[in-house]
C-alpha positions as CSV (number, residue, x, y, z in Angstrom):
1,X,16.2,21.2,40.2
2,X,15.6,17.6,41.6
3,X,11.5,18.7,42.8
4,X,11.6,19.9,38.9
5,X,12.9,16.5,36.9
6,X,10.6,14.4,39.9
7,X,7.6,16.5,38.5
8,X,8.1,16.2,35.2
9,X,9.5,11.9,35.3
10,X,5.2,12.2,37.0
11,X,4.0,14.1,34.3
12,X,5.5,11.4,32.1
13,X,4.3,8.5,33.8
14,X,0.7,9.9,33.8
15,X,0.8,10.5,30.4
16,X,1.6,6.9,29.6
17,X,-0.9,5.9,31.9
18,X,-3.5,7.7,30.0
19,X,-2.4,6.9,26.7
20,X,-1.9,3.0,27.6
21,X,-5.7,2.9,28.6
22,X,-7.0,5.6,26.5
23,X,-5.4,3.5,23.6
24,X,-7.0,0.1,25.2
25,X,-10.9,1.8,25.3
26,X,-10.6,4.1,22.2
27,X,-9.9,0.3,20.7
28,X,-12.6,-1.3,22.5
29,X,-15.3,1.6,22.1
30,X,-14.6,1.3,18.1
31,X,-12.9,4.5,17.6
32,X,-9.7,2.5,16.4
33,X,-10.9,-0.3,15.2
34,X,-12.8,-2.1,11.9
35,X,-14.7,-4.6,11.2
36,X,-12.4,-7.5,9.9
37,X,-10.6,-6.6,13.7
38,X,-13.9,-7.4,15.4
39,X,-14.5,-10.5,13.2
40,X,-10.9,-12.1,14.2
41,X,-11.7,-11.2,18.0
42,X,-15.4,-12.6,18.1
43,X,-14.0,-15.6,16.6
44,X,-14.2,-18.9,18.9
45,X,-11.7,-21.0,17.4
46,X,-8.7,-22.7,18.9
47,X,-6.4,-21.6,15.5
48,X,-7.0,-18.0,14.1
49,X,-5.2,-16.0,11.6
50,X,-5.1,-13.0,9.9
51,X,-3.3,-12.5,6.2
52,X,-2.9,-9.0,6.1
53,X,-1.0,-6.1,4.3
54,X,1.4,-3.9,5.8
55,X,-0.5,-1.1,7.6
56,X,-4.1,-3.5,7.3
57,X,-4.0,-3.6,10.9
58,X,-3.3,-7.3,11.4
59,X,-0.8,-6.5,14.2
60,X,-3.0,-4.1,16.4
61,X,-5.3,-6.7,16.4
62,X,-3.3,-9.5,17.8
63,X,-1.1,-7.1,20.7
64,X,-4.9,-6.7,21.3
65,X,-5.8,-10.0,22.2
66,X,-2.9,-11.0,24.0
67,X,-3.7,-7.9,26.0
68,X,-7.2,-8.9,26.4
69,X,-6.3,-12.2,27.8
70,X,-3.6,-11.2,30.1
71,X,-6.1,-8.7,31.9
72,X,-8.8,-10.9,31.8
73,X,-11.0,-8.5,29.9
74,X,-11.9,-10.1,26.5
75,X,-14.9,-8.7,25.3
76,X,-15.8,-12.2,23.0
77,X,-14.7,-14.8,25.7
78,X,-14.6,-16.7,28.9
79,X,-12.3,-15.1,30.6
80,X,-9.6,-16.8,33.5
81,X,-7.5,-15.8,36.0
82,X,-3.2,-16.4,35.9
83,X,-2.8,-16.4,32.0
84,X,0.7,-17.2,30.5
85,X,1.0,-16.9,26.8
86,X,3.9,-16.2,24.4
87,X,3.8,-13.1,21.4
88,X,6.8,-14.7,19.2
89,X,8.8,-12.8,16.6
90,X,11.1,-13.7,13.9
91,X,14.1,-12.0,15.9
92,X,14.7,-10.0,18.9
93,X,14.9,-7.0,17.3
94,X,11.8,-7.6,15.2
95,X,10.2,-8.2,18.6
96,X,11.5,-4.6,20.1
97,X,10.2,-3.3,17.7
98,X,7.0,-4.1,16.7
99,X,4.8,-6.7,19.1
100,X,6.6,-6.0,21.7
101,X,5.6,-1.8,20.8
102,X,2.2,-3.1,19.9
103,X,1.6,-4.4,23.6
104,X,2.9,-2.0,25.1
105,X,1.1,1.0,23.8
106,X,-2.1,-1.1,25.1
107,X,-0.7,-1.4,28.7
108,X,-1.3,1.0,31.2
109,X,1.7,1.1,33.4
110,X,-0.3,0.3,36.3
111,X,-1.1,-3.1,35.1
112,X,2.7,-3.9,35.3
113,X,3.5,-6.0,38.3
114,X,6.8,-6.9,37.0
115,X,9.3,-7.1,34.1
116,X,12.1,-9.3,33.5
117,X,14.3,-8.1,30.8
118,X,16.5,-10.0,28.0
119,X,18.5,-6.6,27.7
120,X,17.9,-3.0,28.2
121,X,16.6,-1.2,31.7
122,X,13.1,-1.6,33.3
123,X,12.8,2.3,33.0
124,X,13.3,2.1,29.3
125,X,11.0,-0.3,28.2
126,X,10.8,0.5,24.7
127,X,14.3,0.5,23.9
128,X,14.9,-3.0,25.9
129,X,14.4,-6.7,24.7
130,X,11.8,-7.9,27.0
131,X,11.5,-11.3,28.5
132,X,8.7,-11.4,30.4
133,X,5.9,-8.8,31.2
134,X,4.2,-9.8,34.4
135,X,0.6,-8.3,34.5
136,X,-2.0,-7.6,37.2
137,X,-5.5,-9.5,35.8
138,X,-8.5,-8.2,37.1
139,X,-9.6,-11.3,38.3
140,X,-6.5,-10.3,41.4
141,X,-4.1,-13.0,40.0
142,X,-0.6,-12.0,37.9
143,X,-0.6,-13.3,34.1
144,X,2.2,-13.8,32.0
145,X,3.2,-12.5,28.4
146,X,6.7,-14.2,27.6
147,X,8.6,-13.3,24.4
148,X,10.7,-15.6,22.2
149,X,11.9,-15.0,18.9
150,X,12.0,-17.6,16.5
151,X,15.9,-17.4,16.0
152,X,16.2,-18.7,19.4
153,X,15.9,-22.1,18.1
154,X,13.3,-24.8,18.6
155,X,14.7,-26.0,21.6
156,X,14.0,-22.7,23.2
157,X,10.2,-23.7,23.0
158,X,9.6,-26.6,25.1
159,X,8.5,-27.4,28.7
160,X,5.9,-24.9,29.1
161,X,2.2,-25.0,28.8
162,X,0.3,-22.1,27.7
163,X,-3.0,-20.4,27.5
164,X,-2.3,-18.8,23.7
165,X,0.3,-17.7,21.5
166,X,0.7,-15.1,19.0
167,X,2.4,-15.8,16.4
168,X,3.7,-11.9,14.8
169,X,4.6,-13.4,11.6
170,X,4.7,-16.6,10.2
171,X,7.3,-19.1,11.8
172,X,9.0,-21.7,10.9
173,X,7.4,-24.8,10.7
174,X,8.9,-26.9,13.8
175,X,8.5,-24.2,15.9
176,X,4.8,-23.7,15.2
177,X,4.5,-27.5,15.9
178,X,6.2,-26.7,19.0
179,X,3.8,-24.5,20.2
180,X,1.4,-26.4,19.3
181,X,2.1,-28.8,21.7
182,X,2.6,-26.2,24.4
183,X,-1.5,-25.2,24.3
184,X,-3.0,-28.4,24.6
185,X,-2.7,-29.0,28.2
186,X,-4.6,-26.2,28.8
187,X,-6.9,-26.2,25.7
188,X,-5.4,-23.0,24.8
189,X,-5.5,-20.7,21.4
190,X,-3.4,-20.3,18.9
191,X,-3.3,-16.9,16.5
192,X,-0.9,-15.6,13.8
193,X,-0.9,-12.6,12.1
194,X,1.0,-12.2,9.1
195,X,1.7,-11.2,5.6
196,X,2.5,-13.9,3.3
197,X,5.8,-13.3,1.4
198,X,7.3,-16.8,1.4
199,X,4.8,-18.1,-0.9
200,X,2.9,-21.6,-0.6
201,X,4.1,-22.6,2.5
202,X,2.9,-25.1,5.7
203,X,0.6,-22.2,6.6
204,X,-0.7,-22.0,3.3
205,X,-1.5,-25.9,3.4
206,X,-2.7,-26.3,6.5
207,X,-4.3,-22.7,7.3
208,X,-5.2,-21.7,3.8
209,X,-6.3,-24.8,2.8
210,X,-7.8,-25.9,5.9
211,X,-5.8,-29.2,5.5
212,X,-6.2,-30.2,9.7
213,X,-8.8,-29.9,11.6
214,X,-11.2,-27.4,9.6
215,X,-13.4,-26.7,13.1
216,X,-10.8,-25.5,14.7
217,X,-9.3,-23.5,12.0
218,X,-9.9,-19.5,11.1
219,X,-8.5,-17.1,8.8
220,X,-9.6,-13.6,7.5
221,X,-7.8,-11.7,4.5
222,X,-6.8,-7.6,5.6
223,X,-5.8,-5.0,3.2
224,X,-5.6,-1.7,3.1
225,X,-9.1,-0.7,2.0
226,X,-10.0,-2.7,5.3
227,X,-8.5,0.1,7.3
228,X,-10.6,3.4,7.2
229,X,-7.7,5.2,9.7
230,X,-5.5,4.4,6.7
231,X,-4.6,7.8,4.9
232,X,-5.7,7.5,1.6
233,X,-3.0,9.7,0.0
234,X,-0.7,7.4,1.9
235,X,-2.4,3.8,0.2
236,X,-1.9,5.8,-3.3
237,X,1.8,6.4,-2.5
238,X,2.3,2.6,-2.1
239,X,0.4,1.6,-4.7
240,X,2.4,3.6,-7.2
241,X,5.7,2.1,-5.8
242,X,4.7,-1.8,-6.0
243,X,4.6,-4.1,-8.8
244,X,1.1,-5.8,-9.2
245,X,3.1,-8.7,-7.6
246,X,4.1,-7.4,-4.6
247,X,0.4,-5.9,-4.2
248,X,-0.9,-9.2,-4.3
249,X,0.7,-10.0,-1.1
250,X,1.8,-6.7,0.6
251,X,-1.9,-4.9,0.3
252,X,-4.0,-7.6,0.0
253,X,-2.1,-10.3,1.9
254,X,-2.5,-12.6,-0.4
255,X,-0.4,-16.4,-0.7
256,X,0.8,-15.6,-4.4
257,X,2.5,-18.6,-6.7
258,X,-0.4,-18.2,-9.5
259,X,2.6,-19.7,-11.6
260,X,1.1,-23.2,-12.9
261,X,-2.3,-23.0,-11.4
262,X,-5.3,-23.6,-13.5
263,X,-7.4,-21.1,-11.7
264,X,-5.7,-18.3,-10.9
265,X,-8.7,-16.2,-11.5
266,X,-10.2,-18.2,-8.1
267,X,-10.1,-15.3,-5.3
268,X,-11.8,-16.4,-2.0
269,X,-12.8,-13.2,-0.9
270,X,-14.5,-12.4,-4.2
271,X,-16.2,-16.1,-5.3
272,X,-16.7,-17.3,-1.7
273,X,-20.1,-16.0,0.1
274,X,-19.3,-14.9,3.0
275,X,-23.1,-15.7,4.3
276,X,-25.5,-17.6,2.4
277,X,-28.0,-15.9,0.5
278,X,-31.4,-17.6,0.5
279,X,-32.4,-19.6,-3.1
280,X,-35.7,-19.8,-4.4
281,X,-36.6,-22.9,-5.8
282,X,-37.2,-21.2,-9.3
283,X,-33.2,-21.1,-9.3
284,X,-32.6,-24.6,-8.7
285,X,-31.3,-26.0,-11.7
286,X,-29.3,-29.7,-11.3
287,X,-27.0,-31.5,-9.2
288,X,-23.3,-32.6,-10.8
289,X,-21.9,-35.7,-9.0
290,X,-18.7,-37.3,-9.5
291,X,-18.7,-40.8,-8.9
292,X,-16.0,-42.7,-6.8
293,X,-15.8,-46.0,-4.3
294,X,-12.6,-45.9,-2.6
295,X,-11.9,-42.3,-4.5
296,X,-14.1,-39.6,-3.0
297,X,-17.3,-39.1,-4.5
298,X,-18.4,-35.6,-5.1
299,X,-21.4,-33.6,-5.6
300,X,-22.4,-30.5,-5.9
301,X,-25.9,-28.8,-5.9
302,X,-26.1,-26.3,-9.0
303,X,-28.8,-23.3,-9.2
304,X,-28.9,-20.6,-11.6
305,X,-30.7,-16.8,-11.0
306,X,-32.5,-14.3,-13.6
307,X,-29.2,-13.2,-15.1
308,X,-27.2,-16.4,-15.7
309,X,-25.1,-16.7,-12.4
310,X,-24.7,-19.7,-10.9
311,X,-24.3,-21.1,-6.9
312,X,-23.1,-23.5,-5.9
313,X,-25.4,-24.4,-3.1
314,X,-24.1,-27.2,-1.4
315,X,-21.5,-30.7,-1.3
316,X,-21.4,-34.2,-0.9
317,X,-17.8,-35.3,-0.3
318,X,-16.7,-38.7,1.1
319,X,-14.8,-41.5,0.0
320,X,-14.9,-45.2,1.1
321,X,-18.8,-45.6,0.2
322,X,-21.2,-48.0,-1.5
323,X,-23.9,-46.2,-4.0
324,X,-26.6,-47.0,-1.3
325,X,-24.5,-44.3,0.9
326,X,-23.8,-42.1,-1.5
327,X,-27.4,-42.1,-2.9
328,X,-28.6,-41.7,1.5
329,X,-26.7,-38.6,1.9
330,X,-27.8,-37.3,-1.7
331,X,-31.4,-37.7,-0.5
332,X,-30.9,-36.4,2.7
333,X,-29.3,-32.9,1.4
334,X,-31.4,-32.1,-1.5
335,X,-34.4,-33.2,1.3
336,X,-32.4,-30.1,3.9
337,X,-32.7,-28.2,0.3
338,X,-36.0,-28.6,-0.5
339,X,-34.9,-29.6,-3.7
340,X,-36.9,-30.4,-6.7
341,X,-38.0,-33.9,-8.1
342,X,-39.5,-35.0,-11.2
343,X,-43.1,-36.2,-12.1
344,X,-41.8,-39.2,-10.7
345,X,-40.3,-38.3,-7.6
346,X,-37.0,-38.6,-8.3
347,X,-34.0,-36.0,-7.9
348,X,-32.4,-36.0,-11.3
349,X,-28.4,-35.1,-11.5
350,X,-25.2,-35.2,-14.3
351,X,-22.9,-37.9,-14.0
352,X,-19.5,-39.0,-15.6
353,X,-19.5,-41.3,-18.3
354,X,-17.5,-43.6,-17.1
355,X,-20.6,-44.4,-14.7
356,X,-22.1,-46.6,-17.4
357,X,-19.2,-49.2,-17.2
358,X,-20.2,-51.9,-14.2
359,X,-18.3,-52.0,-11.2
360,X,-16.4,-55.1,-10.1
361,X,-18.8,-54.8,-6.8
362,X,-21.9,-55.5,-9.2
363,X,-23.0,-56.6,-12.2
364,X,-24.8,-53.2,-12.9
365,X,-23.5,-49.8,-13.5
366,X,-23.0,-46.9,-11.3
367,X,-25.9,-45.2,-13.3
368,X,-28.2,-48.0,-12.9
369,X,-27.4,-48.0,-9.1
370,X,-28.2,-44.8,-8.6
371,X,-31.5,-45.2,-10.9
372,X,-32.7,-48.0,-8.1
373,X,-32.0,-45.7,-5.4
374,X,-34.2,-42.8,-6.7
375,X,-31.6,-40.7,-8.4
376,X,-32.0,-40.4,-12.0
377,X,-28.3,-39.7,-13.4
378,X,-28.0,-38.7,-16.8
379,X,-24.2,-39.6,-18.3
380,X,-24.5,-37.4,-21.4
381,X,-22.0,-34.7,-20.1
382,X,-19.4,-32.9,-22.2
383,X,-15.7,-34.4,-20.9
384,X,-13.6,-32.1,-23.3
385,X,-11.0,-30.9,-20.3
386,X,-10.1,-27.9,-22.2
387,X,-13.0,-26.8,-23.4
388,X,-14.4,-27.3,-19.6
389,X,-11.6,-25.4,-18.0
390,X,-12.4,-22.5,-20.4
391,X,-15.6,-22.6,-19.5
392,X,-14.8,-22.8,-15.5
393,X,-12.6,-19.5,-16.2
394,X,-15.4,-17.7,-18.1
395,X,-17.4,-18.2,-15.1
396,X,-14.5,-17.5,-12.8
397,X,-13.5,-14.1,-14.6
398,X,-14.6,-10.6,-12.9
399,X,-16.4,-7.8,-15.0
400,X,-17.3,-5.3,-13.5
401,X,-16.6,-6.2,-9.9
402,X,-18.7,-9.5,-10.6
403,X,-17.9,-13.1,-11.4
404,X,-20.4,-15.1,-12.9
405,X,-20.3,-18.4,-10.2
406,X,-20.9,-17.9,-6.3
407,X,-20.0,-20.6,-3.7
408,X,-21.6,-21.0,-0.7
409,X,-19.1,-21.6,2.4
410,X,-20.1,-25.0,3.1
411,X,-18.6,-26.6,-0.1
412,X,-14.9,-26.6,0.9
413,X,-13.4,-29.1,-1.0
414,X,-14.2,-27.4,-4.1
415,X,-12.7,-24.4,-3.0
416,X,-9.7,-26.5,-1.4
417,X,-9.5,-28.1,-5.0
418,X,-9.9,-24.6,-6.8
419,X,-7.1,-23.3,-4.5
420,X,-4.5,-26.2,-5.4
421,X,-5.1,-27.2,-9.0
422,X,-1.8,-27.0,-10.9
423,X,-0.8,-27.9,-14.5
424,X,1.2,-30.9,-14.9
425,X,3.3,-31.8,-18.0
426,X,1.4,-30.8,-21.1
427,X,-1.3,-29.4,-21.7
428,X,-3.2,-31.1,-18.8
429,X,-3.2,-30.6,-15.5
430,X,-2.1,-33.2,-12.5
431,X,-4.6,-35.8,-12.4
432,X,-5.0,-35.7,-8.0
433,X,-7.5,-33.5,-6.2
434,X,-9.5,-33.0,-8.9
435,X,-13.1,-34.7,-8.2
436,X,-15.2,-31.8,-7.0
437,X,-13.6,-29.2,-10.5
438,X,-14.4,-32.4,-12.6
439,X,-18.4,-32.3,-12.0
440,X,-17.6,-28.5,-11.7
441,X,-16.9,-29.0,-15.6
442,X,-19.4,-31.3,-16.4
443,X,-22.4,-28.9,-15.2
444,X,-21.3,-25.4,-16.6
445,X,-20.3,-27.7,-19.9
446,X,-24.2,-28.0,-19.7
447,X,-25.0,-24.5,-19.5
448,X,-25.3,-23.3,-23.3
449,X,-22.6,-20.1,-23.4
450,X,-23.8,-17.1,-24.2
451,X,-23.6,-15.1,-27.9
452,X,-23.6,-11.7,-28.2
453,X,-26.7,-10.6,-30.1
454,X,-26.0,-9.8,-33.6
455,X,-25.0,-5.9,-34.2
456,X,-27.6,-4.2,-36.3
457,X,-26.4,-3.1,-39.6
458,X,-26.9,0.7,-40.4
459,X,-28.4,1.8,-43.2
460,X,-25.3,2.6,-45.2
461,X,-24.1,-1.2,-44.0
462,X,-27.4,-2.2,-45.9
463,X,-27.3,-0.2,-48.7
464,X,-22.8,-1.4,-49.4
465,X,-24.1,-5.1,-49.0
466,X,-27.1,-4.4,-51.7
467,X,-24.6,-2.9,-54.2
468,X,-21.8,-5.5,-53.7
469,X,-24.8,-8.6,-53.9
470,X,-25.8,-6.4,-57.5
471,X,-22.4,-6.3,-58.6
472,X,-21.2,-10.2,-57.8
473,X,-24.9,-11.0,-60.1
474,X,-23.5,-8.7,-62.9
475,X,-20.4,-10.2,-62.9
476,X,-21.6,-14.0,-63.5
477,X,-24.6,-13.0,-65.8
């Protein structure tokens, strides 16, 4: 009876084995795996996340690259020997349950060197709350995955320095600063994986928005349709039992408080090219600048293909400049463009009105500064804000899968600004963050808006209008 359970506790064990590294190359090899996955993992940033439905595979991605770390085997990076890093969960049992599972189904028992656990038994790892996993890196060395829930307190945090954590959810905001602290001794990584539910949040301002350090931060959108091992009878099912509210952020992992923005028809994934598509210079239409001293100044570069869609190419954004600056960097971007000039030489753009008054720096106006340096600004732009917004939201609208305005990557404080603008008091919206959308106005204001060819009359239309014009010329003769 005893040679019987010993054989079959093997059989066990060597089942896991194979599963924890069948699980880790099946991953690796692309069998398990899609493309938004690879895009997080290739990724060299210091602050990565991933906004993802349930089931999108946001998780598997990051018990992935803790994994990867710990062993020393990341396919995308430099890798190093005695890693400690912490997976952190909103609770304990949150953490049994799902990083904690995720991790574990990627470890082959081998790798173990030792456990330390919270609660539970070393035998029953999957049933325990885990402290930390100690595991062999195939550089010879022992790394370190420690586990904290975020109900532990911030205190709970401190003193240690860290290669990465993974954030499995989104946490509260003192212990992400926390954390923060505990990866720069070691230049280490942060990444979160999460699906946004408690609406417009620190991680919506300072991920989303890219409000810190922008070359350092990363973020990908996941949903459903992202997963191919997702079974589509099974994405039907849930679609039929969420509100279009709770889609928003449960499939497509979307931030959602579209109450009192101006845009809410602004989706990143859908208006934002993901890679730049080459513009011939036939296309190249204008440049749109909004003028500011110690406000920002910003401009945009404006082209327009066969069909009427527009792209915005490129941006000028910087505050805290004379019109000698401005006008520089103008040159120098529409030079890296290959931008048009006129007979003259000179790049030509749409300016605010309010260019024309003269600055207290100078007897002459903004438009005439520019004019000296070589840009020919033309003031005559239509101001009407609601006329403009309608217009922005004309082009903003999708019809059949399309929107009407593109915007290349590099312009990011006109998507920041798209992202954030909100309706104040009125009928206006707040009056901050606003410079990039208000030459955004001014140049489709200038694009004449298209009217539907007149429908052609049939011939019994014809003949009804011929009798009724016969009858009116009876009736007054």
């Amino acid at each position: 009876m005893r040679e019987i359970i010993e054989r079959i506790i093997k059989i066990e064990q060597e089942e896991k084995r194979r599963k924890g590294e069948d699980r880790l190359n099946k991953y690796n090899t692309g069998e398990i795996i899609h493309n938004k996955q690879v895009a997080f993992h290739k990724c060299q940033k210091k602050n990565r996340w991933v906004f993802g439905g349930n089931r999108s595979g946001k998780t598997e991605c990051g018990a992935v690259e803790a994994v990867y770390m710990a062993r020393g085997v990341h396919p995308y990076r430099k890798n190093k020997d005695n890693v400690f890093g912490w997976v952190v969960s909103l609770s304990q049992q949150v953490q049994r349950d799902v990083a904690q599972a995720k991790i574990l189904s990627y470890i082959n028992p081998s790798w173990i060197a030792e456990v330390t656990m919270l609660s539970g038994k070393k035998d029953s790892l999957k049933s325990g709350i885990i402290d930390q996993l100690h595991i062999k890196n195939v550089f010879g060395g022992i790394s370190v995955i420690g586990f904290k829930s975020c109900d532990q307190g911030r205190e709970k945090f401190q003193g240690s320095s860290l290669d990465f954590v993974w954030f499995d959810e989104e946490p509260p905001e003192d212990i992400y600063r926390e954390c923060r602290m505990r990866v720069m001794d070691k230049k280490g990584d942060i990444f979160g994986t999460m699906t946004p539910l408690k609406g417009l949040t620190f991680i919506h301002d300072e991920i989303y928005l890219n409000k810190g350090n922008s070359k350092e931060v990363w973020y990908e959108f996941m949903e459903w349709a992202d997963n191919p091992y997702l079974d589509k009878e099974e994405v039907d099912s849930l679609t039929e039992t969420l509100s279009n509210e709770q889609l928003e952020s449960r499939r497509y992992g979307r931030f959602k408080a579209s109450y009192g923005m101006v845009y809410p028809e602004f989706d990143e994934e859908v208006h934002v090219l993901k890679t730049p598509i080459k513009i011939p210079i036939e296309w190249q239409d204008n440049i749109s600048i909004d003028p500011g001293l110690n406000n920002p100044l910003s401009a945009h570069w404006y082209a327009v293909d066969y069909d009427g869609n527009v792209y915005v190419m490129a941006e000028h954004f910087e505050a805290g400049k004379d019109i000698v600056y401005h006008a520089d960097k103008i040159k120098r971007i529409s030079h890296a463009l290959g931008w048009k000039t006129d007979a003259y030489g000179r790049l030509n753009a749409l300016i605010d009105s309010a260019a024309n008054q003269k600055t207290l720096a100078s007897s002459k106006s903004v438009t005439e500064l520019f004019y000296e340096q070589g840009i020919a600004v033309s003031p005559k732009v239509n101001k009407d804000m609601f006329s403009g917004i309608q217009r922005v939201k004309q082009y903003l609208k999708v019809v059949d899968g399309k929107p009407k305005i593109y915007i290349f990557p590099c312009c990011v404080n006109l998507i920041r600004e798209l992202k954030t603008y909100r309706w104040g008091e009125g009928e206006n919206p707040k009056k901050t963050d606003d410079h990039a959308l208000d030459e955004l106005r001014y140049y489709l204001m200038s694009k004449p808006e298209k009217i539907p060819p007149k429908k052609e009359k049939t011939a019994i239309e014809k003949d009804k209008e011929r009798l009724m014009k016969k009858l009116r010329r009876n009736k007054f003769s």
